[in-house]
N, C-alpha and C positions, 0 to 999 in steps of 0.2 A: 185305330179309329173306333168309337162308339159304335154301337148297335143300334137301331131306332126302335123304340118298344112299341110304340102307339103310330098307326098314321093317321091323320085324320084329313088331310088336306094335301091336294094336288097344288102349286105353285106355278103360274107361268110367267116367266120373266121374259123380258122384250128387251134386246141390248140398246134398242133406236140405231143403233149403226151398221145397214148393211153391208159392211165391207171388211168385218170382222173375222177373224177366221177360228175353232176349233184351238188353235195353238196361240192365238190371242187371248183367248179368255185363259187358257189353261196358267201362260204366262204373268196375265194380271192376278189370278189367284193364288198363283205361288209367291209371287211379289210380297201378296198378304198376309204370306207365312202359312200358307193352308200346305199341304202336304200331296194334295191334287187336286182337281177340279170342285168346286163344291155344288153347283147342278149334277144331277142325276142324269139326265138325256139334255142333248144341244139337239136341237133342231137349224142345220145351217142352212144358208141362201140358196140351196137347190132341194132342201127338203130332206135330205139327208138324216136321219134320226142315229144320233153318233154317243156313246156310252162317254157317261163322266163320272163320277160316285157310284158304286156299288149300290144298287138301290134300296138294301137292309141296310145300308150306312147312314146314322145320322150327318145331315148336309151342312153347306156352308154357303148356304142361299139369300138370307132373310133371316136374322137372328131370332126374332121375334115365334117365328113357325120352324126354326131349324131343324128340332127334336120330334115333332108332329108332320113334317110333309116331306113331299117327294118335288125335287124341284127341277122345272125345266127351263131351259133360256132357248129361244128364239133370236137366232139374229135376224137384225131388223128389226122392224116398228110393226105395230099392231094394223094402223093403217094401211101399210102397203106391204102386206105379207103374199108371196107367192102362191099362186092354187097348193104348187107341191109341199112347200109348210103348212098349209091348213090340212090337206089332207094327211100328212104326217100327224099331223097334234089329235086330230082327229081320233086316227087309228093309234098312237100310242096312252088318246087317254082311255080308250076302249079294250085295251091290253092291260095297264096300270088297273082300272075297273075291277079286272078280272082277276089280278094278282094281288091283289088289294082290296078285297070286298068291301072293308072297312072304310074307307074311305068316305067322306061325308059330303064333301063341296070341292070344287075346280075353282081357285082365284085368281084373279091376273093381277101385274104388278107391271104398273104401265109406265113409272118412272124407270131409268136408263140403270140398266145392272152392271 
């Protein structure tokens, strides 16, 4: 798997499906022929902040930003995210921040990933 040269952007992805699990998503991106997960951090339904993509690895998130961000998915919807996912996203983009100085803007991706 590639290296990520440049980061410029945080990615937050939202699955809309609470009921998703860690090995759901893993399963649909190997489906897609990806080789592991292509988020960087899952943040699951109890806030859980759970490794997906080596975070030096170029992702397989959002083709568009792939080679530029670090990308996260949230299960569940942006609406009804749990205290314990907001505080997770919180603290992990304030970690990200920190391991990443370079980094320029946080965007959300509010259609279903």
């Amino acid at each position: 798997m590639e290296k990520r040269i440049t980061t410029q952007f945080t990615l937050v992805h939202f699955t809309g499906d609470p009921s998703l699990s860690y090995g759901d998503i893993k399963k649909a991106h190997l489906d897609l022929g990806q080789p592991e997960i292509g988020f960087h951090f899952i943040i699951d339904s109890e806030g859980q902040i759970l490794m997906g993509r080596h975070a030096s690895k170029v992702g397989a998130h959002y083709p568009e930003f792939d080679e530029t961000s670090l990308g996260i998915c949230i299960v569940g919807s942006r609406n009804e995210m749990e205290d314990s996912q907001s505080i997770a996203l919180t603290l992990l983009l304030e970690k990200l921040k920190s391991d990443f100085p370079e980094v320029e803007t946080v965007k959300y991706i509010y259609n279903e990933s």
